[in-house]
C-alpha positions as CSV (number, residue, x, y, z in Angstrom):
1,X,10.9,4.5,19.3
2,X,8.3,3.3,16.9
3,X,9.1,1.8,13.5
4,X,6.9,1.5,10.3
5,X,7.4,-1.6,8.3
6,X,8.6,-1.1,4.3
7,X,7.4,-4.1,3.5
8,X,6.7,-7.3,4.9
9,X,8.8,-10.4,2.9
10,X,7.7,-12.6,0.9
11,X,4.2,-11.4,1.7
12,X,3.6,-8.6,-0.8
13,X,7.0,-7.5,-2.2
14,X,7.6,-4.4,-3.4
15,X,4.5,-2.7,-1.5
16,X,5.8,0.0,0.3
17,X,4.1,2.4,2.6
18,X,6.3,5.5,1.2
19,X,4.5,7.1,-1.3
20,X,0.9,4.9,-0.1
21,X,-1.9,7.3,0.7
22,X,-2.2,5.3,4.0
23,X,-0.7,6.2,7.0
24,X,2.1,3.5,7.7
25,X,0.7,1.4,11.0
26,X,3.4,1.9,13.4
27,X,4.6,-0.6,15.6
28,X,7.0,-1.0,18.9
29,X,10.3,-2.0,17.4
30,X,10.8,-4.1,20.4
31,X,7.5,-6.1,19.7
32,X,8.1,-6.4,16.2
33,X,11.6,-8.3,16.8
34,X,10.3,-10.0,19.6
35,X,7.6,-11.2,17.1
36,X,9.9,-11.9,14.1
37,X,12.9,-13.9,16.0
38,X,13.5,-17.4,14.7
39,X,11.2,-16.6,12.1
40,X,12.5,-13.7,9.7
41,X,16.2,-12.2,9.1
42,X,15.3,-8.5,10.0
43,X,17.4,-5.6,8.7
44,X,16.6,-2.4,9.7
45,X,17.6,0.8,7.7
46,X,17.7,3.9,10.2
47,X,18.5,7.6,10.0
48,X,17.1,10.8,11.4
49,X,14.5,11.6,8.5
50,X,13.9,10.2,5.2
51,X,15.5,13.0,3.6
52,X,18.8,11.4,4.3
53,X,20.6,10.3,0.9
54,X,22.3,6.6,2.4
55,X,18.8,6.2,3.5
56,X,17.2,6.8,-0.2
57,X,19.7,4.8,-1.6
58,X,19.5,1.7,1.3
59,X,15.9,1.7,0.4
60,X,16.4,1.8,-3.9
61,X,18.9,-0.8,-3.5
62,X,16.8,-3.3,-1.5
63,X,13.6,-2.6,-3.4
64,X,15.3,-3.5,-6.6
65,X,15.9,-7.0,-5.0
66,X,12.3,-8.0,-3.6
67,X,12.3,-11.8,-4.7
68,X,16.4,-11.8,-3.1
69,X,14.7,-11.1,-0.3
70,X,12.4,-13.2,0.1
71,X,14.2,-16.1,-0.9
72,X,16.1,-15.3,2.6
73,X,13.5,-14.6,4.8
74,X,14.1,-11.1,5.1
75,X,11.9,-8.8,6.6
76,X,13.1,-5.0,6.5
77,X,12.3,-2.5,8.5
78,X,12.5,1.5,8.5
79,X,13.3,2.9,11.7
80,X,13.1,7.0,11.7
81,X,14.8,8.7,15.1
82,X,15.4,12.3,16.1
């Protein structure tokens, strides 16, 4: 399973890959937690496709709150599975 990072907190908030005309650099989940433990909170938001409505509004809700975020440590992640 590969992931592609939203946005990496408190780097550059409220950058996101969706919508960039970049391809998003994709990245083994597994490497990407082993990488962030005892340094970020990670949240992941999952679901089959980013069509998915909970998955539109996890994303809305979390970008309104970059600074929230940040303050915490947070690093979240968007994790797309068949």
């Amino acid at each position: 399973m590969k992931i592609s990072a939203l946005f990496a907190v408190p780097l550059l908030l409220g950058l996101f890959l969706v919508g960039s005309a970049q391809t998003p650099n994709l990245v083994p989940l597994e490497q990407t937690l082993r990488e962030s433990r005892g340094k970020k909170r990670v949240l992941l938001i999952a679901a089959p496709n980013a069509a998915q409505a909970d998955f539109k509004t996890q994303k809305a809700l979390l970008a309104a709150h970059p600074q929230e975020l940040a303050d915490r440590d947070f690093l979240v992640l968007e994790v797309l599975y068949d």
